[in-house]
LOGUZA-402365 format. One line per field, with one value per residue (C-alpha): residue in three letters; x, z, y. Coordinates in Angstrom, 2 decimals. Last residue first. Layout:
REM LOGUZA-402365
res <- ALA/...
c1 <- X/...
c3 <- Z/...
c2 <- Y/...
REM end
This chain:
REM LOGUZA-402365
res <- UNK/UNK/UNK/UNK/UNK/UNK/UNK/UNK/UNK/UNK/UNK/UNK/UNK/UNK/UNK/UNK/UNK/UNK/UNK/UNK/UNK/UNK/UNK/UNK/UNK/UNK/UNK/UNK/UNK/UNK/UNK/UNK/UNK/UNK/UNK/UNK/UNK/UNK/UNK/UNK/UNK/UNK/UNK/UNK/UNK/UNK/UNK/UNK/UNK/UNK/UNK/UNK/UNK/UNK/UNK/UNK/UNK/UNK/UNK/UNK/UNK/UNK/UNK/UNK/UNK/UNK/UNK/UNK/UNK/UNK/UNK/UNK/UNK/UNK/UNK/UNK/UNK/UNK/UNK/UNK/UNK/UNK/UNK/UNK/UNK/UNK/UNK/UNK/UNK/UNK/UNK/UNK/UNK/UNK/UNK/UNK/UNK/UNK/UNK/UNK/UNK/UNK/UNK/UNK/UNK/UNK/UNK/UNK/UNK/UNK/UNK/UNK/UNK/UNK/UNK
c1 <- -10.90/-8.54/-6.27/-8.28/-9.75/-6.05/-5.25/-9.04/-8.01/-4.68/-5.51/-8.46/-5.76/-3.27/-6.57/-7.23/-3.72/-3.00/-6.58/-5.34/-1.73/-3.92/-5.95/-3.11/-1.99/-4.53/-4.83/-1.31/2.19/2.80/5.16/4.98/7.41/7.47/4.33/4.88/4.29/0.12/-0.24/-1.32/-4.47/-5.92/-7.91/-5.83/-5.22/-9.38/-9.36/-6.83/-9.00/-12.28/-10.63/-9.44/-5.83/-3.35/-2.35/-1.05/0.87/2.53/3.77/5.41/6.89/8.46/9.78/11.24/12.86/14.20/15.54/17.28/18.33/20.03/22.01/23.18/24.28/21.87/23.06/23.47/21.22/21.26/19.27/15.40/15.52/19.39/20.76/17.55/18.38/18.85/17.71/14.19/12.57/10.46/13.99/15.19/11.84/12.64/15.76/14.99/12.50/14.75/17.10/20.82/23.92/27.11/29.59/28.75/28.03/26.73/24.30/23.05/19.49/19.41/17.04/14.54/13.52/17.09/19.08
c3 <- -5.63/-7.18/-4.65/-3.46/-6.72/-7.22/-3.88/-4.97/-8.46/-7.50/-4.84/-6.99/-9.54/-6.86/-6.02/-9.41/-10.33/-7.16/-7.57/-11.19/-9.78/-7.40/-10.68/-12.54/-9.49/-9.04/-12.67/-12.79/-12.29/-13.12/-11.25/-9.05/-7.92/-9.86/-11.59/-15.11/-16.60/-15.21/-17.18/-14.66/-14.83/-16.63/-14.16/-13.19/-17.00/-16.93/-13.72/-15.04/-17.72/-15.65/-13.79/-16.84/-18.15/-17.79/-14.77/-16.80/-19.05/-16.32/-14.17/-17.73/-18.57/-14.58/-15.42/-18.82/-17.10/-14.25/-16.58/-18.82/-16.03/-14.27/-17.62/-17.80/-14.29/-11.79/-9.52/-6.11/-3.06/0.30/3.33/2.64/1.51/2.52/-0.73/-2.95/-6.45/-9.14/-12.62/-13.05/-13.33/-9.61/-7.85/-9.58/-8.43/-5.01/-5.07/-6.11/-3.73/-0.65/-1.63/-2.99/-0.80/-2.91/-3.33/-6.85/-7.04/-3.25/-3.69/0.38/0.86/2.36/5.78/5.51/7.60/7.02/10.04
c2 <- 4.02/2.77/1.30/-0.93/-2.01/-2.73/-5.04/-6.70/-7.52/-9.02/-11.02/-12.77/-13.28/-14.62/-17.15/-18.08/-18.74/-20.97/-22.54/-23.04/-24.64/-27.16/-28.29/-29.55/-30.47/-33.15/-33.69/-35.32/-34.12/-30.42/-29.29/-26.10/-24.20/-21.06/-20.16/-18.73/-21.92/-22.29/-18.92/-16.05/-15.08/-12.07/-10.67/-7.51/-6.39/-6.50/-4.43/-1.96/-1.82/-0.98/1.79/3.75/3.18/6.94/5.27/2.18/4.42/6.57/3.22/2.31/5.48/5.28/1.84/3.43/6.22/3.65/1.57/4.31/6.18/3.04/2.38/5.70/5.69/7.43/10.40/10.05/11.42/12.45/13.36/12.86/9.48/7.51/7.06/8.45/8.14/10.77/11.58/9.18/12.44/11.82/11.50/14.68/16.55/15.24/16.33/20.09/20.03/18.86/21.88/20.93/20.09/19.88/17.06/16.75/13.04/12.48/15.10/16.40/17.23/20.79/20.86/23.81/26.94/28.51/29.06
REM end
């Protein structure tokens, strides 16, 4: 028996090694089904959106600590929050703790994972 478990393509019908897959996950190529076992190739439309989403995640890595930080601070416009109506000064200032707070979330969650 070979000393590794073959990771099954749904598309081709054919079983492919787990590094292979992997490596076709990671290129925005294929999708994991069930991860580790099988996998399908992406539609054109799905390749394009995950290609760009993993362009995206490679740009922001490429960013030194202290912009990520300063990306991470920016708050949130008081618009973008769902939910909330803007009513008087009371909310007015209820929807900046809101922001404030998710900002404060935001920053420590990536210093976190920074370091």
């Amino acid at each position: 028996m070979a000393p590794y478990v073959r990771v099954f393509n749904e598309t081709t019908q054919r079983h492919v090694k787990p590094a292979q897959a992997r490596r076709w996950v990671d290129d925005g190529v294929c999708a994991w089904v069930e991860v580790g076992v099988t996998i399908r190739k992406l539609t054109v439309a799905e390749m394009a959106a995950e290609r760009s989403r993993l362009s995206a995640e490679e740009a922001f890595r490429m960013l030194s600590l202290k912009e990520r930080l300063a990306i991470a601070r920016r708050q949130v416009p008081m618009a973008e929050l769902p939910g909330l109506m803007v009513a008087g000064l009371i909310d007015i200032r209820r929807e900046r703790s809101v922001a404030r707070d998710g900002t404060r979330f935001a920053v420590a969650a990536l210093a976190g994972v920074c370091r």
